[in-house]
PAZAPA-4460 file (N, C-alpha, C; in steps of 0.05 Angstrom, whole numbers, plus 32768, in hexadecimal, padded with zeros to 4 digits):
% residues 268
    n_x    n_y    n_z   ca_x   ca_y   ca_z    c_x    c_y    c_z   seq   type   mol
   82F2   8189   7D69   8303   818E   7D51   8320   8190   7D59     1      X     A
   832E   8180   7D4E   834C   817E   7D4F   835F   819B   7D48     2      X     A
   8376   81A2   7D5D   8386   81BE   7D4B   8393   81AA   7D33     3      X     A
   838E   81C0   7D1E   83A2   81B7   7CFF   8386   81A8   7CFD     4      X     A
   836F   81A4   7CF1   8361   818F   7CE8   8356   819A   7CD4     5      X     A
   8347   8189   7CC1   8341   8197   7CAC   8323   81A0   7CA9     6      X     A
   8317   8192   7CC4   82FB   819D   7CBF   82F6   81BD   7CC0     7      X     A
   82E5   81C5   7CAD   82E2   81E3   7CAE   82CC   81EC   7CC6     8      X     A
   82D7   8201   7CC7   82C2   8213   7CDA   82A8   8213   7CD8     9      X     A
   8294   8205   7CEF   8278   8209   7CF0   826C   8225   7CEB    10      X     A
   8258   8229   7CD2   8245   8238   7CDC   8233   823B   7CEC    11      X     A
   821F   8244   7CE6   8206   8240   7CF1   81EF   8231   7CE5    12      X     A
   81EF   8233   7CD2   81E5   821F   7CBF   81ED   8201   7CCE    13      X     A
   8202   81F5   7CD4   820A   81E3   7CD8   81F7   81DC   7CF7    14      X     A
   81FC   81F4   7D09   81F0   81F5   7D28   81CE   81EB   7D1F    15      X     A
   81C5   81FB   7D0F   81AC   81F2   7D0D   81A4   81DA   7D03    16      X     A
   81B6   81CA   7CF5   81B1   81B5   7CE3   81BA   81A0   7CFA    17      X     A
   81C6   81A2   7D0A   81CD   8189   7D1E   81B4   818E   7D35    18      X     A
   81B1   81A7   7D39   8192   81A5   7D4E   817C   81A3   7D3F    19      X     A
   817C   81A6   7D30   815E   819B   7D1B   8153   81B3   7D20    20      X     A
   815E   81CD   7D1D   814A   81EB   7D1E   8151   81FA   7D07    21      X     A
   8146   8213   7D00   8142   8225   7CE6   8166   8230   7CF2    22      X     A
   816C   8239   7CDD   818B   8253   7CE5   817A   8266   7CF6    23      X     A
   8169   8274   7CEC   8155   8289   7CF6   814F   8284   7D1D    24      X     A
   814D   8270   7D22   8145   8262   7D48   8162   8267   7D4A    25      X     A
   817B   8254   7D3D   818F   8259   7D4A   819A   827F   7D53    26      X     A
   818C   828C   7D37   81A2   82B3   7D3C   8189   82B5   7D51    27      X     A
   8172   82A7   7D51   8163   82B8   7D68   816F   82BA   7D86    28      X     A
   8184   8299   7D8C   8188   8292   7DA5   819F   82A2   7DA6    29      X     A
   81B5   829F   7D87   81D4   82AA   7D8C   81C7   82CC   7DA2    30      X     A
   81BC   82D5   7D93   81AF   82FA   7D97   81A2   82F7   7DAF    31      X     A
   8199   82EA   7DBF   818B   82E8   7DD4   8168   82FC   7DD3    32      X     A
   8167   82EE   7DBA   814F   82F8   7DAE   8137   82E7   7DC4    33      X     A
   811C   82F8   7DC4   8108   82DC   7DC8   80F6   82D6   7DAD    34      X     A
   80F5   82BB   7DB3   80ED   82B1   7D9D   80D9   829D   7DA7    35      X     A
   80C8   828B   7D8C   80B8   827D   7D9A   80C9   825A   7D8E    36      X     A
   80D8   825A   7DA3   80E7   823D   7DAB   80E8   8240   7DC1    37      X     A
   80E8   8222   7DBF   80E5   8211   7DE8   8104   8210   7DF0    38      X     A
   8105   8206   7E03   8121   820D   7E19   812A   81E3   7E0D    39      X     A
   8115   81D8   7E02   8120   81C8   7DF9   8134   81C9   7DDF    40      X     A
   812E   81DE   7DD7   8138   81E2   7DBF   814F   81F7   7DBD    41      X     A
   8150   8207   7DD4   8165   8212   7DD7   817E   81F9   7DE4    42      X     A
   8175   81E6   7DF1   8188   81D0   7DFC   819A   81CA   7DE0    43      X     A
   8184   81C0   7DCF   818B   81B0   7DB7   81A7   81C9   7DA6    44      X     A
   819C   81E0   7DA3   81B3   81F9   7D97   81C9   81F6   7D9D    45      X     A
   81C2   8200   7DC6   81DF   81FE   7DD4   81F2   81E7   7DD4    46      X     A
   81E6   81CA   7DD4   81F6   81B8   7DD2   8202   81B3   7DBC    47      X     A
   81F4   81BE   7D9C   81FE   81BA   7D82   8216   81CF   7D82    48      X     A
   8215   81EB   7D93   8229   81FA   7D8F   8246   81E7   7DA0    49      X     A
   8232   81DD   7DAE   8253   81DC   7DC2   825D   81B9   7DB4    50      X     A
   8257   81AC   7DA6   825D   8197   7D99   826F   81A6   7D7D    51      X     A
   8264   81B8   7D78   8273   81C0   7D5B   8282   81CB   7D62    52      X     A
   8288   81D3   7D7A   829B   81EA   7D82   8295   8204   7D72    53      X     A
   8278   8208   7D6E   8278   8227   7D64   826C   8237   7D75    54      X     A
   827F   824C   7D75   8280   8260   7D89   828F   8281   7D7D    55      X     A
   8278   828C   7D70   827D   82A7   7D65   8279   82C3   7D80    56      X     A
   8286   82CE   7D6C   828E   82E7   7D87   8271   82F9   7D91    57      X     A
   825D   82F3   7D82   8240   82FE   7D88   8233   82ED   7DA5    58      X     A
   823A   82D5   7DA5   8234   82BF   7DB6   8249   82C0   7DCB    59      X     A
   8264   82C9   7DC9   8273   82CE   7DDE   8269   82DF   7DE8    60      X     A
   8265   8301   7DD8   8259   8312   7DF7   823A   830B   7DF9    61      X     A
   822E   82FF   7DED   8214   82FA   7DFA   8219   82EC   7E1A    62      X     A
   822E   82D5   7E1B   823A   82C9   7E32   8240   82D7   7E51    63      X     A
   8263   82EC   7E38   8265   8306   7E53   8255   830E   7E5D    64      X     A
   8238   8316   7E53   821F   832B   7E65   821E   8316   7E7E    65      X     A
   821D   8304   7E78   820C   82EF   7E94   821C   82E2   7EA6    66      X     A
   8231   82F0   7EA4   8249   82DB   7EA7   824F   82E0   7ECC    67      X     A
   8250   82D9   7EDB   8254   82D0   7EF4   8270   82CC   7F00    68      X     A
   827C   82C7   7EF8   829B   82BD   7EFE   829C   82AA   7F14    69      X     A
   8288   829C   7F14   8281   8287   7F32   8288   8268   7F25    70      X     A
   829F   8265   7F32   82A4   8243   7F27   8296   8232   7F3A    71      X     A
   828C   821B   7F31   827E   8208   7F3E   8292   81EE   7F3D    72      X     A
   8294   81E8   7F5E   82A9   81CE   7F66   8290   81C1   7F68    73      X     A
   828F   81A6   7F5E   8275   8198   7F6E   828C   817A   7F76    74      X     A
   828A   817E   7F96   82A3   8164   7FA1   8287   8155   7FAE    75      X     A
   8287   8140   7FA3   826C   8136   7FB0   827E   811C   7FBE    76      X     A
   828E   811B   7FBD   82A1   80FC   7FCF   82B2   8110   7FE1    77      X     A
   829E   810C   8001   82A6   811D   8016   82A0   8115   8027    78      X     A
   828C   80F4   802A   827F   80EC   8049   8294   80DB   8055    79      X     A
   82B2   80DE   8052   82C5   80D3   8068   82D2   80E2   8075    80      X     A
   82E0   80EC   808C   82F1   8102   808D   830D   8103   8077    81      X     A
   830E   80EB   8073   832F   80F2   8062   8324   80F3   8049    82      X     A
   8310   80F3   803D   8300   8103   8028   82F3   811C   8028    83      X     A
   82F4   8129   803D   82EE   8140   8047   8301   8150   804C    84      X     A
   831C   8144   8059   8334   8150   804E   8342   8153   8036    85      X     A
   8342   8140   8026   8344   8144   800D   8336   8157   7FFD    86      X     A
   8326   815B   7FFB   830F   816F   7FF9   8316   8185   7FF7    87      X     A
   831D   818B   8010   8323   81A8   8023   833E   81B2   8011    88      X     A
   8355   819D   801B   836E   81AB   7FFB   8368   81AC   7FE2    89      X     A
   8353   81A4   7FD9   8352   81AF   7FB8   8346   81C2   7FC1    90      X     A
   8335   81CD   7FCD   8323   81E7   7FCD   8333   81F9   7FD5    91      X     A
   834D   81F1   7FEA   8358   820B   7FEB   836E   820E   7FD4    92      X     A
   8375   81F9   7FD1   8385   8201   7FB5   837D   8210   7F9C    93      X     A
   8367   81F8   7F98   835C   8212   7F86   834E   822E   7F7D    94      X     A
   8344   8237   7F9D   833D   824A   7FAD   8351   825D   7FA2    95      X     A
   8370   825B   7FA0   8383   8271   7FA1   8382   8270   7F8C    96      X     A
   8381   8258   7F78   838A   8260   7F61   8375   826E   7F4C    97      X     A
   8358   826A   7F51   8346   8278   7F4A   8340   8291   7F4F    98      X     A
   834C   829D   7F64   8349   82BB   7F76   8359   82CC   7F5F    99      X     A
   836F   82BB   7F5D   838B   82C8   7F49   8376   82D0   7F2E   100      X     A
   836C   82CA   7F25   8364   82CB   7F0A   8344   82DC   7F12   101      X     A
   8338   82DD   7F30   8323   82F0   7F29   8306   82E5   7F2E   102      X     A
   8308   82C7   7F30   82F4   82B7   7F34   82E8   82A7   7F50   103      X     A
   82CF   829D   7F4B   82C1   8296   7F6B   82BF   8281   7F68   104      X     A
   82C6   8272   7F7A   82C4   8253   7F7B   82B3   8250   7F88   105      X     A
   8299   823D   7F80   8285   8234   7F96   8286   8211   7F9A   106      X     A
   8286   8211   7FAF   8280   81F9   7FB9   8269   81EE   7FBF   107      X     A
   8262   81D3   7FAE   824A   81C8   7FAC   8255   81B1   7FB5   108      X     A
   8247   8196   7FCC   8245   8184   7FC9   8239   8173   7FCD   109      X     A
   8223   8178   7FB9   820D   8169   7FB4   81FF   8177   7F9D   110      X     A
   81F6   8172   7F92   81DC   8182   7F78   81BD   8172   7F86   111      X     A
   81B0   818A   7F88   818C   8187   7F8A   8185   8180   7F6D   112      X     A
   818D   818F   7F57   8185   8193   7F3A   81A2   818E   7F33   113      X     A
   81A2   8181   7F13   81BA   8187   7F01   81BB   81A7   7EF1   114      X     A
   81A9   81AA   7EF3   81AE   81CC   7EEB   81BA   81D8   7EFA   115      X     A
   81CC   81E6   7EF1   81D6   81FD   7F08   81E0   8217   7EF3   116      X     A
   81CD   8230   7EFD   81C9   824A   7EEB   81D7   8257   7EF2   117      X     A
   81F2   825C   7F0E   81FB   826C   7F10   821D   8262   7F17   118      X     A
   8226   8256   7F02   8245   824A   7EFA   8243   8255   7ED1   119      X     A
   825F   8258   7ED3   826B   8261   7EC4   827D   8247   7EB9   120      X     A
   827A   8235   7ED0   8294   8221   7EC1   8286   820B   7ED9   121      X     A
   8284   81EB   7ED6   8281   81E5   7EF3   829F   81CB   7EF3   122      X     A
   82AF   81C6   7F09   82C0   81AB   7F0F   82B4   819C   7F20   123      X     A
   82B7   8184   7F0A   82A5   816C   7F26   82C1   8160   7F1C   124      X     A
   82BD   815A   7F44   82D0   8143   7F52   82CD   8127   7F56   125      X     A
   82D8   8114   7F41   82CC   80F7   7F50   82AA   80F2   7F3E   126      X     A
   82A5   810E   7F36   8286   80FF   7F30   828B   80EC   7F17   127      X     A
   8272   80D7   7F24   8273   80C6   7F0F   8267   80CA   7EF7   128      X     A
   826F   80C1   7EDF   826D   80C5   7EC5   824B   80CA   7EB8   129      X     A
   823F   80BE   7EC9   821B   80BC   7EC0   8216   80D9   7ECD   130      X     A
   821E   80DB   7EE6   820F   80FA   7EF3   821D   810C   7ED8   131      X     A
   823E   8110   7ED3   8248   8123   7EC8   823A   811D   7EAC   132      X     A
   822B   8115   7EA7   8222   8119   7E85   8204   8123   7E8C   133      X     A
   81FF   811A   7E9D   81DF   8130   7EA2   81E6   8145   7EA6   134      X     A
   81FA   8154   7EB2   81FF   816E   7EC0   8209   8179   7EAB   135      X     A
   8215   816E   7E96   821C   8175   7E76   8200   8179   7E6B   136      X     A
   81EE   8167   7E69   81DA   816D   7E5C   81CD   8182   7E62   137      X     A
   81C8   818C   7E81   81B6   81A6   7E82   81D4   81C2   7E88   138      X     A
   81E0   81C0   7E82   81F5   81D5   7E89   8203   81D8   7E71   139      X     A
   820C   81FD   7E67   8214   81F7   7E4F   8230   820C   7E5B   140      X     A
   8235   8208   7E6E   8254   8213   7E73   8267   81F9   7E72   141      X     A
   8289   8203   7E71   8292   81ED   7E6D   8291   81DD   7E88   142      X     A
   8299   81BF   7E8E   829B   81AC   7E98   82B1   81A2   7E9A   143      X     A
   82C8   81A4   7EB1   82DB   8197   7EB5   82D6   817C   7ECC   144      X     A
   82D9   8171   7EBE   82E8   814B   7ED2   82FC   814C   7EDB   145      X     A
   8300   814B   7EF9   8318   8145   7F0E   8312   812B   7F19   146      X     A
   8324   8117   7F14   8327   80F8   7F20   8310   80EC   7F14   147      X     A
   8302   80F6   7EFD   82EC   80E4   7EF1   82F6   80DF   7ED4   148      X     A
   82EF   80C5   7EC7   8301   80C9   7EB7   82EA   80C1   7E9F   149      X     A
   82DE   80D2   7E8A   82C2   80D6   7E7F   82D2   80C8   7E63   150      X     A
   82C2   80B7   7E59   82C4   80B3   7E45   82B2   80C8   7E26   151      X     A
   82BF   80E0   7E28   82B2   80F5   7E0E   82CB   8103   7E12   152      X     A
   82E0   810C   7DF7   82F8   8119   7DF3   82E4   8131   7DF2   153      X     A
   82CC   813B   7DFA   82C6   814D   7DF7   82CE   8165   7E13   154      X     A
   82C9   8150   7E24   82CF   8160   7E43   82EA   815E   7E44   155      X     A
   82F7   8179   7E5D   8310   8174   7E62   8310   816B   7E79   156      X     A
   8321   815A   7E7B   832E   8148   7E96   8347   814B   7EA1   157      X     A
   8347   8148   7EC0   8360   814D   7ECC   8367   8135   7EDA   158      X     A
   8379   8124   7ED8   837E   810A   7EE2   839A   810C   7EF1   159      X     A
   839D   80F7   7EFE   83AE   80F6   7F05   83BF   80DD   7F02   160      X     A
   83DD   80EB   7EF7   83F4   80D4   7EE9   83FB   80B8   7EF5   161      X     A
   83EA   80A8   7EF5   83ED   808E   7F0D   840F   807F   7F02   162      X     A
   840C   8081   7EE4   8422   807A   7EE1   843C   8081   7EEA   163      X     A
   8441   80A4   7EF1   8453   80B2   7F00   8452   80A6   7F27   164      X     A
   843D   80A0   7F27   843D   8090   7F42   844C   807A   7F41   165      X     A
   843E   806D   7F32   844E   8054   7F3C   846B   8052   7F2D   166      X     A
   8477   8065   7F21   848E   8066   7F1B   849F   806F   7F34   167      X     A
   8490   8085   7F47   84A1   8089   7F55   84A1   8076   7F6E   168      X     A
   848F   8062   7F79   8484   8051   7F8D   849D   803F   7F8C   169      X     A
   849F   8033   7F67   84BC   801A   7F69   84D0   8022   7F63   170      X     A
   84D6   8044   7F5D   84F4   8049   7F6E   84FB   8050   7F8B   171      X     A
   84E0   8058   7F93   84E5   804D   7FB8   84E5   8036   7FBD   172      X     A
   84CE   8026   7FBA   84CB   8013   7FC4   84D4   7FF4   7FB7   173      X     A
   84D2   7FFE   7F9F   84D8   7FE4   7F86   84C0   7FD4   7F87   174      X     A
   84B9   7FBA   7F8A   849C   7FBA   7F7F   848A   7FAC   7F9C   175      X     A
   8499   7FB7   7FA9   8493   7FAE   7FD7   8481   7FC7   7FDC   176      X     A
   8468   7FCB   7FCB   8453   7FDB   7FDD   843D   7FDD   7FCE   177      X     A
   8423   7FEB   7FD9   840C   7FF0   7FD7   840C   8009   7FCB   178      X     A
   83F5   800E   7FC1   83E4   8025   7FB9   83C8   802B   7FCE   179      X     A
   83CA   8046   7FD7   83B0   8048   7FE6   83AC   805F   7FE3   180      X     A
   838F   8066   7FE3   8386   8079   7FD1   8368   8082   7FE6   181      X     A
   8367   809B   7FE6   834D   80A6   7FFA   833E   80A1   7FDD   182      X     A
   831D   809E   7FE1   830C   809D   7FC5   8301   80B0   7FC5   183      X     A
   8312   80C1   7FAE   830C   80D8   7FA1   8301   80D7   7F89   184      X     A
   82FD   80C0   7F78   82FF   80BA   7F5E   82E6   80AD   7F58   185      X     A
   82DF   80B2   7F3B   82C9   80A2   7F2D   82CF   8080   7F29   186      X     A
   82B3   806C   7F26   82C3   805C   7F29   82D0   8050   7F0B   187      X     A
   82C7   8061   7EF5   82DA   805E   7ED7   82F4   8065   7ED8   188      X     A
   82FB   8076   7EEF   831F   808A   7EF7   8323   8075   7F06   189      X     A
   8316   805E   7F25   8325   804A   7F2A   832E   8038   7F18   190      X     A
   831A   8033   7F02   8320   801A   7EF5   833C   8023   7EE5   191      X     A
   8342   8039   7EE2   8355   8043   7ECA   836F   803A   7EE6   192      X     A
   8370   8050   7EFC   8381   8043   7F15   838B   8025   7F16   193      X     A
   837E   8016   7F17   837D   7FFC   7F1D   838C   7FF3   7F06   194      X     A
   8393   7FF6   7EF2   8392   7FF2   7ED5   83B1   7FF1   7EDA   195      X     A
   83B8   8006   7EE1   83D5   800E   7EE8   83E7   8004   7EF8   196      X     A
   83D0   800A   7F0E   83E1   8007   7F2B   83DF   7FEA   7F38   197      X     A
   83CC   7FD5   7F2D   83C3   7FBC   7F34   83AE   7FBD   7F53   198      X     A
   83B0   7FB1   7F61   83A1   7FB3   7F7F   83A5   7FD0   7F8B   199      X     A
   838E   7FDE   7F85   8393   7FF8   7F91   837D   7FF8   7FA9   200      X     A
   8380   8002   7FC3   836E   8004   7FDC   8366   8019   7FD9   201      X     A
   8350   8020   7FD3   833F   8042   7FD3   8326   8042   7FEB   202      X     A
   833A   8052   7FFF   832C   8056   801D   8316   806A   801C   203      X     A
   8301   805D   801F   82DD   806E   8022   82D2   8064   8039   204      X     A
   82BC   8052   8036   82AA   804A   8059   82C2   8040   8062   205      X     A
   82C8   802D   8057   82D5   8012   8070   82F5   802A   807C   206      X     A
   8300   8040   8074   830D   8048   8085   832D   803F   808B   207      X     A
   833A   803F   809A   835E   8032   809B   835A   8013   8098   208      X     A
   833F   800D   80A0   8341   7FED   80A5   834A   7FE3   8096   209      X     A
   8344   7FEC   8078   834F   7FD9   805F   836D   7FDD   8051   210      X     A
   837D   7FE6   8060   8394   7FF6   805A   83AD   7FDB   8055   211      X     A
   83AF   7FD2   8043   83C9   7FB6   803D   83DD   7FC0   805A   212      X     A
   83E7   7FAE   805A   8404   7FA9   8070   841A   7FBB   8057   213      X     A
   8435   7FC2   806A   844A   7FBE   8052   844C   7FDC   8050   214      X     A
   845E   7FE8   803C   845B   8002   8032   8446   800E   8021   215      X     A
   8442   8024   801E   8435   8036   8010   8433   8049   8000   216      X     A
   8432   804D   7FF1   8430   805B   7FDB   8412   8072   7FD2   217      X     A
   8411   8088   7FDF   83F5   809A   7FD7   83FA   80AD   7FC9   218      X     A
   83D8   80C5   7FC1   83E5   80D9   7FBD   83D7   80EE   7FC5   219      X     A
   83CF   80E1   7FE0   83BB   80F0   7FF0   83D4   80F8   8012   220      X     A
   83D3   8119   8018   83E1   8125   802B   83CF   8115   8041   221      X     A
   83B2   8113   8042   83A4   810E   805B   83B1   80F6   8065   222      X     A
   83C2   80DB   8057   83C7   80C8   8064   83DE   80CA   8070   223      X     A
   83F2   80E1   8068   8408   80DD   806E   8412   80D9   808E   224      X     A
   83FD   80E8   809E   8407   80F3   80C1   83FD   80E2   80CC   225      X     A
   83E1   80D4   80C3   83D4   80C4   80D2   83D9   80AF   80EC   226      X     A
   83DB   80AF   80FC   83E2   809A   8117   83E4   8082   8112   227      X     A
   83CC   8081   8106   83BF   805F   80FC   83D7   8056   80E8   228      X     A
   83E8   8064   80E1   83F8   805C   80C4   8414   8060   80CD   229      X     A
   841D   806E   80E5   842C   8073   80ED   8449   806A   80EA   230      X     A
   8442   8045   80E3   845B   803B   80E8   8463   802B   80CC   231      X     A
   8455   803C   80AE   8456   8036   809A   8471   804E   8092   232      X     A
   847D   8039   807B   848E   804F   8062   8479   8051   8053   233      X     A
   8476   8071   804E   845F   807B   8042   8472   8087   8024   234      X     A
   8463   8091   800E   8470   80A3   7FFA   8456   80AE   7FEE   235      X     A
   8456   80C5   7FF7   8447   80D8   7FED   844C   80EC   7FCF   236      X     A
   843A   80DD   7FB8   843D   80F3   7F9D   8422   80F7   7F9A   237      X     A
   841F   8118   7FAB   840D   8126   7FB0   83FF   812B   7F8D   238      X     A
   83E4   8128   7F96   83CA   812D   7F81   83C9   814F   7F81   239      X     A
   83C9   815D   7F9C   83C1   8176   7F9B   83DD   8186   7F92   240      X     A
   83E4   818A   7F79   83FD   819E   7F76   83F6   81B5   7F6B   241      X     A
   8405   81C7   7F6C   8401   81E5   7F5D   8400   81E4   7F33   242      X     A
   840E   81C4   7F2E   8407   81BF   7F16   83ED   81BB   7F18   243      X     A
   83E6   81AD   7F1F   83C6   81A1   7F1A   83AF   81B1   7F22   244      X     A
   83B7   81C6   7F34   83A9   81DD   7F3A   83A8   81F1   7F13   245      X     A
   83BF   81F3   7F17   83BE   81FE   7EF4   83B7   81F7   7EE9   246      X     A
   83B6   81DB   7EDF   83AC   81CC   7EC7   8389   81CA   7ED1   247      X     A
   8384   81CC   7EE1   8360   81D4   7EE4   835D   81E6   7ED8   248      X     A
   836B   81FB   7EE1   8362   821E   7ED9   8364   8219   7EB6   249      X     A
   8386   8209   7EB3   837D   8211   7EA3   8364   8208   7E84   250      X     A
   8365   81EF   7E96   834A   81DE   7E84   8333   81F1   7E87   251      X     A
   8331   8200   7E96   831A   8214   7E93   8316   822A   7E84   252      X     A
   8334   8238   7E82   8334   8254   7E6F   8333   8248   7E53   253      X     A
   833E   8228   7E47   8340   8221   7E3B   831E   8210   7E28   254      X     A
   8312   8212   7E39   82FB   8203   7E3B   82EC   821C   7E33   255      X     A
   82E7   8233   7E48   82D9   8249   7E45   82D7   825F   7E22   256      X     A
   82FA   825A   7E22   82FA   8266   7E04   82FB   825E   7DE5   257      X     A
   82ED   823B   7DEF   82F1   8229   7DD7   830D   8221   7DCB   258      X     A
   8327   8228   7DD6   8338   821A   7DCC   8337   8206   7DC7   259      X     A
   834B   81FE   7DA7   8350   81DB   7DA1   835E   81D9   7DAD   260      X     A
   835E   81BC   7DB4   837A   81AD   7DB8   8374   818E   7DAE   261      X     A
   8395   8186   7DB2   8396   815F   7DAB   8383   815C   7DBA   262      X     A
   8384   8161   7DD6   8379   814F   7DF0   836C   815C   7DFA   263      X     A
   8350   8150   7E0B   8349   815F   7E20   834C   814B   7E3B   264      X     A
   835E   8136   7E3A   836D   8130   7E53   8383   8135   7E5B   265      X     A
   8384   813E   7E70   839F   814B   7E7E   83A2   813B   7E9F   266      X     A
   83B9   8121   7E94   83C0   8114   7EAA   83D6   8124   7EB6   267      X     A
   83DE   8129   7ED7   83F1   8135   7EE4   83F7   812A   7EFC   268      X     A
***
């Protein structure tokens, strides 16, 4: 639902009528009543609440009781070392900035199950768009996307401004360089990259080998020292900033307390 829009406020009536259940199943789940409905049918509630965006204050502290304060990172693009470094600066970045506010960041990278019972919020990195809609389907905390770029204005997303890249690449360089990129990204966020930036090199197995001749243009710190690159003009417009550390957080407080907004993409 859009801010300023004219659709009115969901009841419950409405929750029940999009999951196909009585009002009566839905106050049983709002109340954390037991009742005789299946966990299929509690899926069907939860997802109708969080599509309507209804979210009454009985269902908020039903939430607080269980609430964990454990954020879930799931960085599953980590089997290179300079993806492993990359890695390592978002976690500590966002490490501080989650401490500030009170919260536990866990690091997952990998899922056994798409359920996960003990997140409050989960950020997947790079995951691709098919895993992140299963992990939507059994998980009813919010879901932030970093470097994946989901087609549902329902999730919030954190991208990064390729266009501000390559704005600043051809006032260094003018139009004498490359784009190279560690693969951090889904491959719907390369295709959006590519879109922009034209021939972009996104280094995973094959490693420096595939690195163009010429200058460079990243926005990854791991390439900058490198030996192997040594004798390149490099220009680094770093991915990991203290903005983009914010704009996670704050896609989360934002996410967690149902705020509207225009967007739930936030390029930086």
């Amino acid at each position: 639902m859009k801010a300023g829009g004219s659709m009115k406020k969901p009841t419950i009536h409405d929750v029940a009528s999009m999951a196909g259940v009585s009002a009566t199943t839905v106050s049983f789940i709002l109340n954390g009543r037991e009742g005789k409905y299946s966990q299929e049918t509690l899926r069907r509630v939860m997802h109708a609440m969080n599509l309507l965006e209804y979210h009454p204050s009985g269902l908020a502290q039903c939430f607080a009781r269980g609430k964990s304060s454990n954020i879930i990172l799931l960085a599953d693009k980590h089997k290179t070392v300079l993806q492993q470094a990359e890695n390592f600066r978002l976690v500590r970045m966002l490490s501080k900035g989650f401490e500030k506010n009170k919260l536990n960041l866990v690091i997952r990278t990998y899922l056994e199950a798409v359920r996960i019972d003990t997140a409050d919020a989960i950020i997947c990195v790079g995951t691709e768009e098919e895993t992140f809609r299963k992990i939507a389907a059994e998980n009813f905390v919010p879901l932030i996307a970093v470097n994946s770029r989901i087609h549902d204005e329902l999730f919030f997303q954190v991208l990064q401004d390729f266009d501000r890249v390559m704005q600043a690449g051809e006032e260094r360089f003018q139009n004498n360089f490359s784009v190279v990129l560690v693969d951090m990204y889904s491959e719907s966020e390369k295709r959006d990259i590519r879109a922009v930036c034209g021939d972009v090199t996104f280094l995973s197995e094959h490693g420096l080998s595939s690195v163009p001749t010429g200058n460079i243009v990243t926005v990854n710190e791991s390439l900058i020292d490198l030996p192997e690159l040594a004798d390149r003009r490099m220009l680094l417009v770093p991915s990991m900033t203290e903005e983009r550390i914010d704009a996670i957080l704050d896609c989360y407080k934002k996410a967690a307390d149902k705020t509207m907004v225009d967007s739930h993409v936030v390029r930086i």
